[in-house]
C-alpha positions as CSV (number, residue, x, y, z in Angstrom):
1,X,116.5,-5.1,92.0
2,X,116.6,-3.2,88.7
3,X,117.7,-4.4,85.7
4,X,121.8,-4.9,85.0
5,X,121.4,-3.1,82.2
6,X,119.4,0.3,84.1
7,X,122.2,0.1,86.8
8,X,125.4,-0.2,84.7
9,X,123.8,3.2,82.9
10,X,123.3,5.0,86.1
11,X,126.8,4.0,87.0
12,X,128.1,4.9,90.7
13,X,124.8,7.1,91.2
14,X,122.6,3.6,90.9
15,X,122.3,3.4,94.8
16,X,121.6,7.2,95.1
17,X,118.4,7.1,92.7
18,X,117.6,3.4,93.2
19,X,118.0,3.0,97.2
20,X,116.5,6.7,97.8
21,X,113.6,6.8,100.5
22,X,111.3,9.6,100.4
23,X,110.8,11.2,103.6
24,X,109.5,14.6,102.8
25,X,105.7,14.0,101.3
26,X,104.6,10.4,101.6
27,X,103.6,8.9,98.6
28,X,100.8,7.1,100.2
29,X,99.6,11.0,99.6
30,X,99.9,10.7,96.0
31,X,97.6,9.3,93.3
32,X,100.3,7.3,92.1
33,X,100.1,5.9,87.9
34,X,97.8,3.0,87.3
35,X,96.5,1.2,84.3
36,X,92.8,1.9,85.3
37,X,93.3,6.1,86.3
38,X,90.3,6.6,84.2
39,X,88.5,5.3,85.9
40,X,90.3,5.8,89.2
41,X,90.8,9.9,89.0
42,X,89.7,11.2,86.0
43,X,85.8,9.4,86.3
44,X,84.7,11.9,89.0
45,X,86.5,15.0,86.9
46,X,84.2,17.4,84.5
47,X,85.6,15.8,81.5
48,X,83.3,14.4,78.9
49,X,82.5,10.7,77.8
50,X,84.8,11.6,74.6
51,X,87.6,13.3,76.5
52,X,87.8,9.9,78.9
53,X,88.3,8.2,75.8
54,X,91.3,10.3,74.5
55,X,92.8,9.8,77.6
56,X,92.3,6.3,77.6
57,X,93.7,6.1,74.2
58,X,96.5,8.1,75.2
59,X,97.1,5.8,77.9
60,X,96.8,2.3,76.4
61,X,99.6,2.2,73.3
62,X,103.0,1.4,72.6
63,X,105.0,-0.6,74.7
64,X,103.4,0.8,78.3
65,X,100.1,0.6,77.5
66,X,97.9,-0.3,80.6
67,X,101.0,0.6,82.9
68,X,99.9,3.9,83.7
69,X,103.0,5.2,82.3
70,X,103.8,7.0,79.3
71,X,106.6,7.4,76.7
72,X,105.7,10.2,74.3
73,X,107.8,11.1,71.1
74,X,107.8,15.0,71.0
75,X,109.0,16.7,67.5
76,X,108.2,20.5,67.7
77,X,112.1,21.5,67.6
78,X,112.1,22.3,64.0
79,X,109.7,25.1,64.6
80,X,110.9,25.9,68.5
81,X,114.4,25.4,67.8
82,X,114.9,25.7,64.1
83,X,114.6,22.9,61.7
84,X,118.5,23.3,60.7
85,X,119.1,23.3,64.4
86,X,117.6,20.0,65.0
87,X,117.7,18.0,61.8
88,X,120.7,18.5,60.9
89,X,122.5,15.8,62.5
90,X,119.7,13.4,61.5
91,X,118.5,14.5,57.9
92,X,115.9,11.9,57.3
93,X,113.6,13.8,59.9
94,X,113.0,16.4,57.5
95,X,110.5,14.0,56.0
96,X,107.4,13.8,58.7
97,X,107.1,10.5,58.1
98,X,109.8,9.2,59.6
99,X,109.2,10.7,62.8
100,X,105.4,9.2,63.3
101,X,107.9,5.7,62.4
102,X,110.4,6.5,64.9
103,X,107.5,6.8,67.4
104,X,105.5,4.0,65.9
105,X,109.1,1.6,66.1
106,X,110.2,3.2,69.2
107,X,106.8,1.5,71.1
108,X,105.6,5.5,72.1
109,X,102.3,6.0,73.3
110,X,101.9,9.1,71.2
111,X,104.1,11.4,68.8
112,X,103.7,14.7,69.6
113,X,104.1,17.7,67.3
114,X,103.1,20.6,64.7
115,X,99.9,20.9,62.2
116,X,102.1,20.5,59.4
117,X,103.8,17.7,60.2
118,X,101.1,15.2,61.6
119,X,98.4,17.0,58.9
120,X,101.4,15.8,56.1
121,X,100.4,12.5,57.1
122,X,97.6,12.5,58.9
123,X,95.4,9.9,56.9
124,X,98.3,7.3,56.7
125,X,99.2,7.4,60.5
126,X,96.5,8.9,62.9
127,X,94.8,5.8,63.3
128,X,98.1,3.7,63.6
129,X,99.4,6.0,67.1
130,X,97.6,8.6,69.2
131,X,98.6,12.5,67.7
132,X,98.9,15.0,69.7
133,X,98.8,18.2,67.9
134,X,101.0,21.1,69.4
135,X,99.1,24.4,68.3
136,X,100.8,27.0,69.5
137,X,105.1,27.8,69.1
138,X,108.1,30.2,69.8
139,X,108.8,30.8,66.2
140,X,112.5,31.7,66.5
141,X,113.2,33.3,63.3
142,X,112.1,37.0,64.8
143,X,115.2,38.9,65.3
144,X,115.9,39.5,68.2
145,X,113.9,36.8,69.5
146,X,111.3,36.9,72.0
147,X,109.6,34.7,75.1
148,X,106.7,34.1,73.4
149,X,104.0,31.7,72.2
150,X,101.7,32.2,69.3
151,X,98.8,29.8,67.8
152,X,99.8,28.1,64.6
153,X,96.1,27.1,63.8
154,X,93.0,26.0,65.5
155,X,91.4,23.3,67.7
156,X,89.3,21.8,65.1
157,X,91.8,21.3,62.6
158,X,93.5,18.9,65.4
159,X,90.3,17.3,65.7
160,X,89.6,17.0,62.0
161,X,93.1,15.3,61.2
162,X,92.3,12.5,63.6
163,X,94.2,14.1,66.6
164,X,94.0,12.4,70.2
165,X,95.2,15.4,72.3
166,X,96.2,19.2,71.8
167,X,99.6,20.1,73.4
168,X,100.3,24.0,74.1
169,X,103.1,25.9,75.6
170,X,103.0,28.8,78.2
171,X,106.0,30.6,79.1
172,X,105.3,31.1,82.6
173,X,107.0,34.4,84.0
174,X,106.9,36.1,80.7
175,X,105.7,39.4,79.6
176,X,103.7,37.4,76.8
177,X,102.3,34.9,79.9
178,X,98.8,36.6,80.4
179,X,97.9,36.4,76.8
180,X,99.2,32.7,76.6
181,X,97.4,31.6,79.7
182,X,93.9,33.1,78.3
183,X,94.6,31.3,74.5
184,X,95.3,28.1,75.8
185,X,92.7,28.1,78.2
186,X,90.3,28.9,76.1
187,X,91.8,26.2,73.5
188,X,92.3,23.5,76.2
189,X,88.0,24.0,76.8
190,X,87.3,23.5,73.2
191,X,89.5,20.7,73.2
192,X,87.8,19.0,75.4
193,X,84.9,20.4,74.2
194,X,85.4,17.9,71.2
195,X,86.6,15.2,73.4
196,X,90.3,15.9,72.8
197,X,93.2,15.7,75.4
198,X,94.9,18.4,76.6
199,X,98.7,18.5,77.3
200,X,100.5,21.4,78.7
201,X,104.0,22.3,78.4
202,X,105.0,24.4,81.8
203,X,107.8,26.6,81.0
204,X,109.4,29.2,82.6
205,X,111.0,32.3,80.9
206,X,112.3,35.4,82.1
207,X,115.6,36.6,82.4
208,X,115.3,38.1,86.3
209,X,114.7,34.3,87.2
210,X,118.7,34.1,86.4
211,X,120.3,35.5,89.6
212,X,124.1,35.4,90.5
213,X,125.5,33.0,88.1
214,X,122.9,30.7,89.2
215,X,119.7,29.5,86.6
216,X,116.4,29.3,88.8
217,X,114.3,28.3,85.6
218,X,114.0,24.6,86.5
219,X,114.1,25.4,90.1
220,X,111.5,23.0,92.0
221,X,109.6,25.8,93.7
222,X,109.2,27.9,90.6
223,X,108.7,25.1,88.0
224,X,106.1,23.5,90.7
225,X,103.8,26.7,90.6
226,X,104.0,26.8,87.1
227,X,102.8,22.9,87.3
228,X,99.7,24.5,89.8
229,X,98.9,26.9,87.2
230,X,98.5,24.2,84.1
231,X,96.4,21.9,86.3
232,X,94.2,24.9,86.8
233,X,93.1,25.6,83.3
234,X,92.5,22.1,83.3
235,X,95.7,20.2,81.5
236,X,95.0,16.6,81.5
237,X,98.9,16.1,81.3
238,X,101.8,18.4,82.7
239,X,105.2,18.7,80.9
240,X,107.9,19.8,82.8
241,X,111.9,19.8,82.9
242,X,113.3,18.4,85.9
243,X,114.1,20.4,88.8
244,X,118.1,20.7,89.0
245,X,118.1,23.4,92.2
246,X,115.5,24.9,94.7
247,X,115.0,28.3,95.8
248,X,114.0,30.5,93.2
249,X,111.3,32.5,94.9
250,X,113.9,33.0,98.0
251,X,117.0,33.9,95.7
252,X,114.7,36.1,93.5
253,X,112.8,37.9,96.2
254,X,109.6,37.9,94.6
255,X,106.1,36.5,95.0
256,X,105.0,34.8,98.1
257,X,106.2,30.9,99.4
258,X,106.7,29.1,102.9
259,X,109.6,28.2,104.8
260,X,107.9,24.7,105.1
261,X,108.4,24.1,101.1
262,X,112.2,24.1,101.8
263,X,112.4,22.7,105.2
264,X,109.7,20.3,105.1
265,X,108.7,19.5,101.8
266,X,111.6,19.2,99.6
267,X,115.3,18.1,100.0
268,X,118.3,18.3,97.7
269,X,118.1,14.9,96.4
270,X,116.7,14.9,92.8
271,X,113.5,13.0,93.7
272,X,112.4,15.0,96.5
273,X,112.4,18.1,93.9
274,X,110.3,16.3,91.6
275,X,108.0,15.0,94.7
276,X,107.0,18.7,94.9
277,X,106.5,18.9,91.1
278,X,104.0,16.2,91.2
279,X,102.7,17.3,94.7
280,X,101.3,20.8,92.6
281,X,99.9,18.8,90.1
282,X,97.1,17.8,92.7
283,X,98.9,15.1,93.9
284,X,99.8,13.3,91.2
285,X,95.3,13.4,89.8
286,X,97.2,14.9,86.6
287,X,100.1,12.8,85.5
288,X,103.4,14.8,85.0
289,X,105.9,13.9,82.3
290,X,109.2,14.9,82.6
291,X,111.3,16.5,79.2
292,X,114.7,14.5,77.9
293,X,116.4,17.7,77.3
294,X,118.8,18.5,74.7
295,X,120.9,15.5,72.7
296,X,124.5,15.4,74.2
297,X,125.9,12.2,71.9
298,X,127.1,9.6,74.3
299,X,125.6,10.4,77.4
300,X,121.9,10.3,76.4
301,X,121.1,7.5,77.4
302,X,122.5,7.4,80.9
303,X,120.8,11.1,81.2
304,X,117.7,9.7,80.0
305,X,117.9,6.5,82.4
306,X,118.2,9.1,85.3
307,X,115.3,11.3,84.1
308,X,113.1,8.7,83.8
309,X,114.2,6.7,86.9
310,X,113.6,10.2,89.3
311,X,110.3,10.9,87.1
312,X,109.2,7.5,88.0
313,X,110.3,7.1,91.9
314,X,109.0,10.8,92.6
315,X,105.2,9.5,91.3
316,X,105.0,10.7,88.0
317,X,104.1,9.2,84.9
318,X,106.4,9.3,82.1
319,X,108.8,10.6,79.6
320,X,108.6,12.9,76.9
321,X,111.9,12.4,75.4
322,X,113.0,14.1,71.7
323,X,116.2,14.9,70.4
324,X,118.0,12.6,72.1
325,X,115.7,9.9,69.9
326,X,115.7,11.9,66.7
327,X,119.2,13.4,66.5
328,X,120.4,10.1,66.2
329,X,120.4,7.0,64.1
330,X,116.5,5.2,64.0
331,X,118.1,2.2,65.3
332,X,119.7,4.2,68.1
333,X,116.2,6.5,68.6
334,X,114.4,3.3,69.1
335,X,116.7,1.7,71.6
336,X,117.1,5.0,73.4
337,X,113.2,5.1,73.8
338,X,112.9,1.2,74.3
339,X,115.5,1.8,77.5
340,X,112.8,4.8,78.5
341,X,110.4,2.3,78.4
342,X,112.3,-0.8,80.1
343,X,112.3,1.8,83.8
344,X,108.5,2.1,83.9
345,X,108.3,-1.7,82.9
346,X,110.7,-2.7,85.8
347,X,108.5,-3.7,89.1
348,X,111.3,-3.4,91.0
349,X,112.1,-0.1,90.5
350,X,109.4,2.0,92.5
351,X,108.0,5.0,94.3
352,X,109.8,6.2,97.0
């Protein structure tokens, strides 16, 4: 039985996430998270000696190391969402210091984030925690603003400042996508190229995906092939949001699907959604990590108990989890993130 502490947080829903069986794809299917994947899944794969490595590093720091699991610290919003936007209620994360310590206290396997704010303090940190090194951005100060992603620097200058991983964003759907999905390619090869990691956040973007009041961009059929699409130029790791409906290709009328993948495959229930999610990232061979989402004030951490709790029982293999740590308190981003944590350390709590 889960912890008291997970069930009081997911409240009268603890049965409905807790108790749920899976009865769409098995997860004796799945390659489910383990402390020796290396060497399980990723020994038979093209990647170099080097890249194992990274992955291995990746994999065994922090709190979960060993597990499988991850908990990642991700701090791009300054650039993605405006530094005033996100620091603002937490001024002390103007200094980049003090988001490698959040991530560092918080037990994170990694810290995530731009070239000028691991590069600040590169020489003091990037031996302390892995750094993953997000190159490219949606700069948000273009008026009016547009769906796209642009490279902020290059490959080696991740690799010279002691970086673990690269982490890239395509906005799947977009006008800008074909460009994207040719630049990070090409970025992810060098990467590992150098014996870096490659992490891939899976975004959708375009505004036809909205149809009759209802918002198909986390839809599980839509977000799923964007997850198929990352695997395929070779992410080691996929980011995605977590599905909150179904039916986008249907609603939409566009592209091509299969009855099967709404009858058979998936349900309504949150961790059936997810299933497919990690179903498209070959079967769970490349780990997906669910996002946090946005900092709500007193409901993060129930929110974040939930995300990680349907990440976890639906076969994935962490949390990437950001302004609901930093737009807080340190104190509070560390016990938010230590509460991440405590679902992927809990034995009872597994797959369905």
């Amino acid at each position: 039985m889960a912890s008291q502490k997970i069930q009081e947080l997911l409240g009268d829903q603890a049965a409905y996430y807790l108790d749920h069986t899976c009865t769409t794809i098995d997860k004796s299917s799945l390659y489910l998270p383990t402390g020796t994947a290396v060497n399980d899944v990723w020994m038979n794969s093209n990647r170099n000696v080097q890249t194992l490595r990274s992955i291995s590093t990746l994999m065994n720091h922090g709190r979960l190391a060993n597990s499988g699991y991850v908990s990642i610290l991700p701090v791009d919003q300054g650039i993605e969402h405006s530094a005033g936007a996100s620091f603002a209620p937490n001024p002390i994360y103007f200094d980049p210091e003090n988001i490698v310590k959040l991530a560092i206290e918080g037990g994170c396997n990694a810290v995530a984030s731009t070239y000028g704010v691991l590069g600040a303090v590169a020489r003091k940190y990037a031996h302390q925690i892995p750094f993953i090194v997000k190159i490219n951005h949606n700069e948000f100060i273009s008026y009016p603003n547009r769906f796209d992603q642009i490279m902020f620097g290059n490959i080696k200058d991740a690799w010279n400042m002691g970086a673990v991983a690269v982490g890239a964003t395509i906005y799947f759907g977009s006008e800008e996508s074909h460009r994207q999905i040719v630049e990070v390619a090409k970025a992810f090869e060098y990467a590992h190229e150098l014996g870096m990691a490659t992490v891939l956040w899976c975004y959708l973007r375009n505004n036809s995906f909205k149809k009759d009041g209802v918002d198909y961009h986390t839809a599980a059929d839509l977000t799923a092939q964007s997850n198929h699409l990352g695997v395929t130029i070779q992410a080691d790791i996929i980011k995605q949001k977590l599905p909150t409906n179904n039916g986008g290709y249907t609603a939409i009328n566009f592209g091509k699907t299969h009855k099967d993948v709404y009858n058979k495959l998936t349900t309504d229930h949150p961790i059936d959604l997810a299933r497919y999610q990690v179903a498209n990232c070959y079967m769970g061979r490349v780990g997906l990590i669910n996002s946090g989402g946005e900092s709500k004030g007193a409901s993060d951490m129930a929110e974040a108990v939930m995300t990680a709790v349907v990440n976890k029982r639906a076969g994935g293999m962490g949390l990437i989890s950001g302004r609901k740590a930093f737009q807080k308190p340190m104190n509070e981003g560390v016990s938010l993130l230590n509460t991440i944590q405590d679902v992927y350390l809990d034995n009872s709590i597994t797959v369905a």
